[in-house]
C-alpha positions in Angstrom: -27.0 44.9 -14.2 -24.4 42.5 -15.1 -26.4 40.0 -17.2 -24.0 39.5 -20.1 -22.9 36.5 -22.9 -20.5 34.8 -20.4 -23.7 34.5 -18.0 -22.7 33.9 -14.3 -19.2 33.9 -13.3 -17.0 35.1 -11.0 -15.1 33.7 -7.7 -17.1 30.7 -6.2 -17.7 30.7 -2.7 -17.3 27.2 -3.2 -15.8 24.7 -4.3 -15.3 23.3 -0.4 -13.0 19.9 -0.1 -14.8 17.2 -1.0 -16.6 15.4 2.1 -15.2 18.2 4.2 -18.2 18.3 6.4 -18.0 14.7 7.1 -14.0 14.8 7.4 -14.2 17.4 10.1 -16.8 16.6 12.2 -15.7 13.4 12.8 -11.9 14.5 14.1 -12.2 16.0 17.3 -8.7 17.5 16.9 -9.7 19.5 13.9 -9.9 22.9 14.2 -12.5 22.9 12.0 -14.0 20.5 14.2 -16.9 22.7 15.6 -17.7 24.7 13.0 -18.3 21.7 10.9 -20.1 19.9 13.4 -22.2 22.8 14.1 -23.5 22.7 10.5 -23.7 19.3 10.1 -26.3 19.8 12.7 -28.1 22.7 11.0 -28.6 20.9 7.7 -30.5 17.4 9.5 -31.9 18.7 12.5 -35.0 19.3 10.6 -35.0 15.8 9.2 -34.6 14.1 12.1 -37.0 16.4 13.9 -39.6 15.6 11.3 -38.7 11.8 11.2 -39.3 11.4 14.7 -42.2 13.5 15.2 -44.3 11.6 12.2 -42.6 8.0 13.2 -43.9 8.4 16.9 -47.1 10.8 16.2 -45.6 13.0 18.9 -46.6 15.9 19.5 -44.3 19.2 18.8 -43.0 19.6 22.6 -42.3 15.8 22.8 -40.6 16.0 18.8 -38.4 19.0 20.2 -37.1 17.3 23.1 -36.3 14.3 21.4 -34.7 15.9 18.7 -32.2 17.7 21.0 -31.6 14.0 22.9 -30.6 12.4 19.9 -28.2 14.8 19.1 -26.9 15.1 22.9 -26.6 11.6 23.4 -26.2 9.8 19.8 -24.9 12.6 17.7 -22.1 14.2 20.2 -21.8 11.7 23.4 -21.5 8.6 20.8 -19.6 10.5 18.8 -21.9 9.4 15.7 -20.5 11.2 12.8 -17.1 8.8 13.6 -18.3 6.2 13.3 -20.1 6.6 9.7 -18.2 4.3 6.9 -19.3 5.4 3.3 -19.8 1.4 3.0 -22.6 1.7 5.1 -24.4 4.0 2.4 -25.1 7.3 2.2 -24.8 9.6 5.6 -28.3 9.9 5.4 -29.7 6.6 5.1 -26.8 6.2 7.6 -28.8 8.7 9.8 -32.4 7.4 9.1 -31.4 4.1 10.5 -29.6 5.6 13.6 -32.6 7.6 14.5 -34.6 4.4 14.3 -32.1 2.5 16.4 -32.5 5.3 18.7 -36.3 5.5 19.2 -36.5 1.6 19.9 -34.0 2.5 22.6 -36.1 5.3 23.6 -39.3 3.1 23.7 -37.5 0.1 26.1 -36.2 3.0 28.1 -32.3 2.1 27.1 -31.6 6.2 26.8 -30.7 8.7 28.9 -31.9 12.1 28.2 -30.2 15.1 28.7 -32.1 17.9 27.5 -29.5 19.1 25.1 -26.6 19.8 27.3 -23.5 20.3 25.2 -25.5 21.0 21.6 -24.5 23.9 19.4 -26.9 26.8 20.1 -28.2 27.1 16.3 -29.9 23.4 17.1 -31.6 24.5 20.2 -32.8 28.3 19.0 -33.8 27.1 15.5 -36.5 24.7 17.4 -38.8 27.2 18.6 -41.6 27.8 16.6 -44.4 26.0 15.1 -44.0 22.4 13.7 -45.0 23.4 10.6 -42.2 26.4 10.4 -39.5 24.0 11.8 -40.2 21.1 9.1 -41.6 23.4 6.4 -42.6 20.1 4.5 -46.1 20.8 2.8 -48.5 17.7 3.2 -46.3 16.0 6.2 -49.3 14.0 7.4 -49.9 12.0 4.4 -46.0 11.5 4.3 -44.2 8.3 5.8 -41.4 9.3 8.4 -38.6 8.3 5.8 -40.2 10.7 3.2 -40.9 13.5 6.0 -37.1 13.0 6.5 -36.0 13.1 2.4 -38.0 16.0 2.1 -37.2 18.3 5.0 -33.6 17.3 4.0 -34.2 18.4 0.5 -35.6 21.7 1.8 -32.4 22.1 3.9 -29.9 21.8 1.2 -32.2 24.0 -1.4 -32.5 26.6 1.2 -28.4 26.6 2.2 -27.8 26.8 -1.5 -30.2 29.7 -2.2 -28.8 31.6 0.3 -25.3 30.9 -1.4 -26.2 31.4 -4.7 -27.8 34.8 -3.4 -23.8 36.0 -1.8 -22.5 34.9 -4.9 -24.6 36.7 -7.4 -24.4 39.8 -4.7 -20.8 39.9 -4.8 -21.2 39.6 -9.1 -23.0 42.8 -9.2 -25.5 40.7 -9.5 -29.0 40.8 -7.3 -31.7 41.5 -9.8 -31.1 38.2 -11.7 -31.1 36.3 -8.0 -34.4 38.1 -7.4 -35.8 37.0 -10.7 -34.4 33.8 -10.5 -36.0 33.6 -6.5 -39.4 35.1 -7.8 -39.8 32.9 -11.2 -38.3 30.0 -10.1 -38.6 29.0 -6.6 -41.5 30.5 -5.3 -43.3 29.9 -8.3 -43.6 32.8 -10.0 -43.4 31.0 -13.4 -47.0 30.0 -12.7 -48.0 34.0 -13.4 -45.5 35.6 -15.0 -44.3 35.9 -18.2 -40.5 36.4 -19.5 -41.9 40.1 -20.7 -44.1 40.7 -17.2 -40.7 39.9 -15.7 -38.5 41.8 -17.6 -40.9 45.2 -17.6 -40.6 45.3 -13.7 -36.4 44.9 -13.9 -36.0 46.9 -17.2 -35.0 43.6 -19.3 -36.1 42.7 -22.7 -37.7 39.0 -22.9 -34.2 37.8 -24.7 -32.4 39.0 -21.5 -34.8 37.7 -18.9 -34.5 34.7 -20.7 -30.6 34.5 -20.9 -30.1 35.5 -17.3 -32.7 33.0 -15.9 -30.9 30.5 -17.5 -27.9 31.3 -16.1 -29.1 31.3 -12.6 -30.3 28.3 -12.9 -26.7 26.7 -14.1 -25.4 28.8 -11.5 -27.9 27.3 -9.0 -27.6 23.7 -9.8 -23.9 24.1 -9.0 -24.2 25.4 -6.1 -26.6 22.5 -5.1 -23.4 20.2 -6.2 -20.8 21.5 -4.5 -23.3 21.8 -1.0 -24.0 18.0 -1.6 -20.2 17.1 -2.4 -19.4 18.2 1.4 -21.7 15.4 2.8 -21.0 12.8 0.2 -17.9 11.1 -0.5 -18.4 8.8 -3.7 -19.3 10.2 -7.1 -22.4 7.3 -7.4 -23.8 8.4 -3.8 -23.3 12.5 -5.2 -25.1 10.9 -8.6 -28.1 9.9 -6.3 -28.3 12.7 -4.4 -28.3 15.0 -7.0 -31.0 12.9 -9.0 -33.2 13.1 -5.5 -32.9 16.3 -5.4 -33.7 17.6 -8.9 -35.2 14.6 -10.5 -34.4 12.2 -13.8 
């Protein structure tokens, strides 16, 4: 199965240049410029989706179509991502306070809206749905709009790097300790299970179970680093991140 002493090795998909996200999507004459664009978008339309929606009380329709003006108008037209200093703070405090700008320019009318002319189609297909699928934030409603936002964004990252983590551990020979690792550990299967209940279903003894669950979860944690390093460019923003996401 590939569980063995050196744990969870192996070619990384990652590491990926260090702010590379950010670098790219702010030079036009990248060619890299799209692509990085395109995900920059993936990871914090749901964040801004769920900022606005619980800033304004909107209702899904009028989140949606807000969503897809901000990134139409402030994102791509104003060319936001160029204008982002790492003085200013993180990207996503950066981002917060943009969307805010944006909405009080939406409330006095100062906007033009275009519907989402010109956005990457991952932004506009991934909208459709329920609110609750697109922001996938338990408890939203007793949330604030900057912790709606922090958490969707927390769910974004977690989810990119799962699905990482899974290719990796794939291409390592590697599934069943992903799926144990999925099962126990983020969907909560630790709550029910026990190391031997585990290890009975995926032919493990508890000591291996054990070993290989540990592994993941260094595995996992790196993973989460290197996604974060692509957004963040100094190592006390990554520290703060990183502590955001996983606590201490």
């Amino acid at each position: 199965m590939g569980v063995n002493d050196q744990g969870i090795s192996g070619d990384r998909e990652f590491p990926l240049t260090s702010w590379s996200v950010i670098a790219h999507a702010r030079d036009a004459d990248s060619p890299d410029y799209a692509r990085h664009l395109h995900r920059l978008i993936e990871v914090y339309w749901r964040p801004v989706y769920g900022f606005i929606r619980h800033s304004w009380a909107k209702t899904h329709e009028d989140a949606k179509d807000l969503t897809q003006d901000f990134f139409a108008t402030v994102v791509l037209d104003r060319e936001l991502v160029s204008t982002y200093a790492r003085e200013r703070g993180s990207f996503r405090t950066f981002l917060r306070t943009t969307i805010r700008r944006f909405l009080h320019d939406v409330e006095r009318g100062r906007t033009r809206q275009k519907r989402g002319d010109g956005l990457p189609p991952l932004a506009l297909d991934a909208m459709n749905g329920n609110a609750a699928a697109i922001v996938q934030v338990p408890n939203a409603h007793e949330m604030t709009p900057d912790q709606v936002f922090d958490a969707a964004w927390t769910a974004a990252v977690m989810n990119e790097a799962l699905a990482l983590l899974g290719k990796r551990l794939a291409a390592e020979g590697k599934t069943p300790v992903f799926e144990m690792f999925r099962r126990y550990d983020i969907e909560g299967g630790g709550a029910e299970l026990s190391y031997a209940e585990l290890g009975a279903e995926f032919s493990l003894s508890t000591p291996q179970v054990k070993h290989a669950l540990l592994a993941a979860r260094a595995a996992f944690r790196e993973v989460v680093t290197d996604v974060v390093r692509t957004y963040v460019d100094d190592p006390a923003d990554l520290a703060a991140e990183l502590r955001s996401l996983f606590g201490g």
